[in-house]
C-alpha positions, -999 to 999 in steps of 0.1 A, spaced: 0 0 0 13 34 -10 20 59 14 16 97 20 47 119 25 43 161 31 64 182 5 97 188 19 109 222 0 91 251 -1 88 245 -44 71 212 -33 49 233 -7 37 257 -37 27 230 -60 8 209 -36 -11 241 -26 -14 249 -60 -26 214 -70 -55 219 -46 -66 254 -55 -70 255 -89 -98 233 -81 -117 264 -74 -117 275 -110 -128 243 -117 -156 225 -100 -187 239 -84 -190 244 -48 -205 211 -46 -183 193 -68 -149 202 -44 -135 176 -24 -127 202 -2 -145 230 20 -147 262 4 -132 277 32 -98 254 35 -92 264 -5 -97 299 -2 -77 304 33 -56 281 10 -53 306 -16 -45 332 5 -16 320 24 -2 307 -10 -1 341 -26 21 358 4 38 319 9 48 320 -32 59 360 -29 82 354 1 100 319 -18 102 343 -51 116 370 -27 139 348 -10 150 338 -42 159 371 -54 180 381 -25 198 350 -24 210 357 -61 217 391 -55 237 382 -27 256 353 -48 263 378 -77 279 403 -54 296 374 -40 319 367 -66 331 403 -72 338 409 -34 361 378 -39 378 401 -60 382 426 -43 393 404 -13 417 394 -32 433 423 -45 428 439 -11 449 414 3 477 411 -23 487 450 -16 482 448 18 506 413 24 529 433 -3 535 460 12 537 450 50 565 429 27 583 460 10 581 477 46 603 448 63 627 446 36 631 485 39 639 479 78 662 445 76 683 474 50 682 499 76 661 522 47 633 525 76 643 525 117 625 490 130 609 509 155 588 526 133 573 490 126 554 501 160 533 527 139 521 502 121 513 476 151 540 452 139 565 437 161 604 453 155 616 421 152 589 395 135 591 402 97 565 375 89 533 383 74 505 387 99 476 361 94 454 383 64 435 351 59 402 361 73 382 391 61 377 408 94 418 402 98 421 422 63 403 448 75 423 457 112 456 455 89 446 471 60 433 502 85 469 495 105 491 499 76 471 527 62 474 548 92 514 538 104 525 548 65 505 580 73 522 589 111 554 578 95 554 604 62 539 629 88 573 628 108 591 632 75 600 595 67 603 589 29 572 572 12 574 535 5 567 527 -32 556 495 -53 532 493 -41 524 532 -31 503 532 5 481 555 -24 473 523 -40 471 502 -11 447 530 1 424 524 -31 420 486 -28 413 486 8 384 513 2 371 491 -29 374 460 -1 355 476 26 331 491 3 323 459 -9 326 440 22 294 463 36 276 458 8 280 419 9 270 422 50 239 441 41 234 417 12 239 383 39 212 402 63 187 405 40 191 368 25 189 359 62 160 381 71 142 371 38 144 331 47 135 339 84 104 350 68 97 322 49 106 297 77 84 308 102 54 302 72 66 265 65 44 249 97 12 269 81 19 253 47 23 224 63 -11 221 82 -30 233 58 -13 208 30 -25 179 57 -61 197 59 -64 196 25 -54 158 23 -68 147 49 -104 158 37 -94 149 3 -89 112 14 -120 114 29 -141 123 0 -128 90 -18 -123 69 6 -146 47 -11 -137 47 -47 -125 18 -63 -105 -1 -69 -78 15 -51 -58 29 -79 -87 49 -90 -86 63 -58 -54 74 -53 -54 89 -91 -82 112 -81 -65 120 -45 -30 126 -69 -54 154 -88 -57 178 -58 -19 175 -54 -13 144 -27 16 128 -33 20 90 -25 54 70 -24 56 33 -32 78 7 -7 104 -11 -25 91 -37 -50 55 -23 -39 47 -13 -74 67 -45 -91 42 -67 -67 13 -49 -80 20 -55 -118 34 -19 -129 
């Protein structure tokens, strides 16, 4: 004997709800295997339940699309960062730059490894460290380091934490957007079980049992066969 199972997505949700109230535009009052009532509260909650999935949707490929050019700038962001922190300790191991100037820039006098840039939110404290110890250093008259230029450094950090907020802002909504449409699931759920459970009811006593579940399959209830159930019953 086949089996019953609720949709499990929300695009399952939709059709199973949808399954169910077309059946307004096309049987009489009379004629429904369902109340009135259930199909049009039905139809309500599926127009706001279908506009949240479709909004969802949207931000979530918004969010993707930005995605891939904040990689970019990530990247970039962190190759002139790493580069020049690099530049800056082989000015001091030649003496070009005193080692206690590293201070300005929060680096240790005597560490010239890289700091760990592998995390965003570590990109942004050094990119904003470097930035401002080039600055207090050029202010006490210390020559400028070049290739890269703190200018260009300057310009890929902005173009990073520009896009960084964006892609926050972007994550919030996606997040906000699928809260929304979580908290709706459990209604779509009882009122897909309504809706079966009455439309089982109505044909309980068709036969033979195929017939039955073909017209129960019409107002959107799916049925799953065991293993070998359908084999056993010749199809």
């Amino acid at each position: 004997m086949p089996y019953r199972r609720l949709p499990n997505t929300d695009q399952a949700r939709i059709r199973a709800l949808k399954a169910a109230v077309e059946k307004m535009e096309i049987y009489t009052v009379y004629d429904l295997a369902v109340s009135l009532k259930t199909l049009s509260v039905a139809r309500n909650f599926l127009m706001k339940f279908e506009a949240a999935q479709i909004y969802y949707a949207e931000c979530f490929e918004r969010q993707a699309k930005a995605g891939r050019k904040h990689q970019q700038a990530v990247r970039m962001a962190r190759l002139y960062v790493s580069h020049f922190i690099q530049v800056l300790n082989l000015a001091v191991i030649r003496s070009e730059i005193r080692a206690a100037h590293k201070e300005y820039y929060g680096l240790e006098q005597k560490n010239h490894n890289l700091p760990e840039l592998s995390s965003e939110t570590a990109l942004l404290e050094w990119g904003k460290k470097v930035i401002a110890g080039e600055q207090r250093r050029m202010s006490q008259g210390g020559v400028p380091i070049y290739n890269p230029t703190i200018a260009k450094v300057r310009v890929h950090y902005d173009i990073f934490v520009e896009s960084y907020e964006k892609q926050k802002n972007l994550q919030a909504l996606t997040a906000r957007s699928l809260e929304a449409l979580a908290t709706m699931r459990a209604e779509a759920d009882e009122l897909i079980l309504d809706i079966w459970n009455q439309v089982e009811k109505k044909f309980e006593d068709v036969t033979p049992n195929e017939k039955r579940l073909d017209m129960c399959r019409d107002y959107g209830v799916i049925y799953y066969y065991r293993t070998g159930e359908k084999r056993a019953g010749g199809e």
